[in-house]
C-alpha positions, -999 to +999 in steps of 0.1 A: +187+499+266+172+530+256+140+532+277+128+532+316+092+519+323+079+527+359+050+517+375+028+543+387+007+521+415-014+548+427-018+571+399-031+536+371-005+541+346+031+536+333+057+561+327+078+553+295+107+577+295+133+578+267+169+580+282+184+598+252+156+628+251+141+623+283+108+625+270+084+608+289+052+598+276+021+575+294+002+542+291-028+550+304-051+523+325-074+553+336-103+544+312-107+509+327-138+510+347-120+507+383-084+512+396-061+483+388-030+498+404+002+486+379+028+470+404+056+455+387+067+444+352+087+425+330+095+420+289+080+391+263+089+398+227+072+429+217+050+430+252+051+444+287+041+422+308+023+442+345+008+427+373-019+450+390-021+450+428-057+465+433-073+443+410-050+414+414-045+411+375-018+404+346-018+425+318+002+427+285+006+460+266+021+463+231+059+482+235+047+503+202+015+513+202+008+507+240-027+490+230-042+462+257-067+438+255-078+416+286-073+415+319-062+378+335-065+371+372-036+359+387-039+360+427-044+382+457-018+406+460+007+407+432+045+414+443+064+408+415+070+391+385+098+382+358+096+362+326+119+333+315+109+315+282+071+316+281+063+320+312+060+344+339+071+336+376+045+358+396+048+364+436+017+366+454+017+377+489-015+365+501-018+336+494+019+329+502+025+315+462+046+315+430+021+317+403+029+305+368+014+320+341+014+307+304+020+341+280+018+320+247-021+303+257-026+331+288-034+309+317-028+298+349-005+264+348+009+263+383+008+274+417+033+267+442+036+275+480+067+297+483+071+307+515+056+336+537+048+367+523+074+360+488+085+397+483+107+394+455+120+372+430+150+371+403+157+349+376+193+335+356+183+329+324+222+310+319+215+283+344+172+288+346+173+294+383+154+313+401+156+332+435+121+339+457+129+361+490+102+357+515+102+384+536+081+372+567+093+339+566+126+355+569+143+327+542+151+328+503+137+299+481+161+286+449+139+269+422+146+253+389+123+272+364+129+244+340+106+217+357+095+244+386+106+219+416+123+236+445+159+229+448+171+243+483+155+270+517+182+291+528+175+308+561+188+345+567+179+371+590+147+397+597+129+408+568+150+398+540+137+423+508+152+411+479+176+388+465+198+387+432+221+367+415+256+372+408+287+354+396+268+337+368+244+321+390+267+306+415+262+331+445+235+357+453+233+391+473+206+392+497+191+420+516+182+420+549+163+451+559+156+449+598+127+469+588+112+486+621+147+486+636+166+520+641+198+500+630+214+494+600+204+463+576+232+439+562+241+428+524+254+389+531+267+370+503+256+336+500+267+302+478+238+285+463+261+252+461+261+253+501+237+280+513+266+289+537+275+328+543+305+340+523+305+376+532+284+401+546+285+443+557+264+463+570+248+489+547+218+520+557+185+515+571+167+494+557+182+482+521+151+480+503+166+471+469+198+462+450+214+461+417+246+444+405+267+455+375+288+422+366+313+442+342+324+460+381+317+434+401+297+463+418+262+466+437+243+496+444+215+491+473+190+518+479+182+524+518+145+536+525+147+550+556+183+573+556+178+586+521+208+570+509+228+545+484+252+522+490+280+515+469+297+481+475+328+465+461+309+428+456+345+411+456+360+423+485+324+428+504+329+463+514+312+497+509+332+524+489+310+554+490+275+563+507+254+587+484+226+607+506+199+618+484+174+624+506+138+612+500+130+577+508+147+560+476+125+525+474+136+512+438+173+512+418+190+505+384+218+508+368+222+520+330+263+531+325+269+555+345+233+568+355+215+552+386+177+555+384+162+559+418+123+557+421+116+579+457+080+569+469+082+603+495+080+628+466+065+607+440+098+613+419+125+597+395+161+608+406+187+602+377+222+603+394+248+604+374+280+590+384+304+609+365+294+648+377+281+634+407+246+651+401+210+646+402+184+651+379+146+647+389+119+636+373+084+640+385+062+609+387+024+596+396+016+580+430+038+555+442+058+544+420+068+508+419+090+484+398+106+498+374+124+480+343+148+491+315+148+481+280 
């Protein structure tokens, strides 16, 4: 993975950055005739695939030559979205649903009630499951993406913000942020073969997104409101290090040894690097959003 895509929400376009130069060059949704506000994004083939929160719109943009065509509506308040096969799982938070878009004929083929306010969803591609955290329904949702039926509800606690897989599909990592609270929000590990509680910690305020590298059996969780990340030993469900970089990081990944923190305070990229323990920062557009690396 060579390349980090970030969605500028308030500023209307993506940043591309290359991770070897650093060079950082635009795709520019400026010259549409309103603001269309580029939320989150995903990969299909040779495409990005972006939904747009201001205009409530899917659009796919050519990797090379960044060139677009159409817009397709998709729903009131896009959240998030990930591909699997020819299709893309999209979250939207008004109308409480998982959306279902056909990429190969670009349409609508499903819409599902999943839950209140969905906030996030993953996907494992191994075992075509996928994982729907609904934040003010405080619950995650486990669905087949195979024939889209819903397989299980597992209730956790007070504004759950996202949930991943891990250990090949057989458990997942969920947030819980307590957002609002002036407490610290908890990590819990739970089985998807019994939806019971296997482990849990507590973490910094309000764990707003995680990231596991299998090859560590580590997670790194970004918490808004103390300006810090978490570093947790998944197998023995414990934190090894807090990292304070100030801001208010909203977004993480992983790439090696590099964490790429998105900070919505100062509009900014932060790659820390593990090894040297320092930070590099990258200046963005307004609010940026998902991110995805490639």
């Amino acid at each position: 993975m060579d390349k980090l895509y970030i969605c500028n929400t308030g500023s209307d376009y993506i940043t591309e950055l290359n991770l070897n130069s650093y060079k950082e060059s635009k795709i520019n949704f400026t010259s549409y005739n309103e603001k269309i506000g580029p939320y989150s994004l995903d990969c299909y083939g040779d495409f990005l695939v972006i939904i747009n929160k201001y205009n409530s719109s899917l659009v796919k943009v050519h990797k090379s030559n960044h060139q677009y065509r159409e817009y397709y509506d998709i729903g009131a308040q896009p959240n998030d979205i990930k591909v699997y096969g020819d299709k893309a799982y999209i979250l939207c938070g008004e109308g409480n649903s998982l959306v279902i878009f056909d990429l190969k004929n670009n349409r609508i083929e499903e819409c599902i009630y999943s839950g209140v306010y969905p906030h996030r969803i993953d996907i494992c591609t191994e075992k075509g499951l996928g994982i729907i955290t609904n934040m003010l329904g405080n619950n995650i949702l486990l669905i087949n993406c195979n024939d889209n039926s819903i397989i299980r509800e597992i209730k956790v606690k007070h504004y759950p913000t996202k949930a991943i897989f891990i250990d090949k599909g057989e458990n997942v990592l969920v947030c819980e942020s307590y957002m609002g609270a002036d407490r610290p929000g908890i990590i819990k590990k739970i089985s998807l073969n019994t939806g019971m509680i296997l482990q849990e910690l507590y973490t910094g305020n309000y764990p707003a997104d995680i990231v596991w590298d299998s090859s560590e059996d580590e997670a790194y969780v970004a918490n808004f409101n103390d300006g810090s990340i978490s570093i947790v030993d998944v197998g023995n469900m414990r934190e090894k290090e807090r990292i304070f970089i100030k801001g208010t990081p909203m977004a993480i990944l992983k790439n090696n040894k590099e964490l790429y923190i998105g900070d919505s305070h100062s509009n900014s990229l932060l790659l820390y690097s593990l090894y040297n323990k320092k930070t590099k920062i990258i200046p963005l557009g307004k609010e940026p959003n998902g991110m995805m690396l490639n």
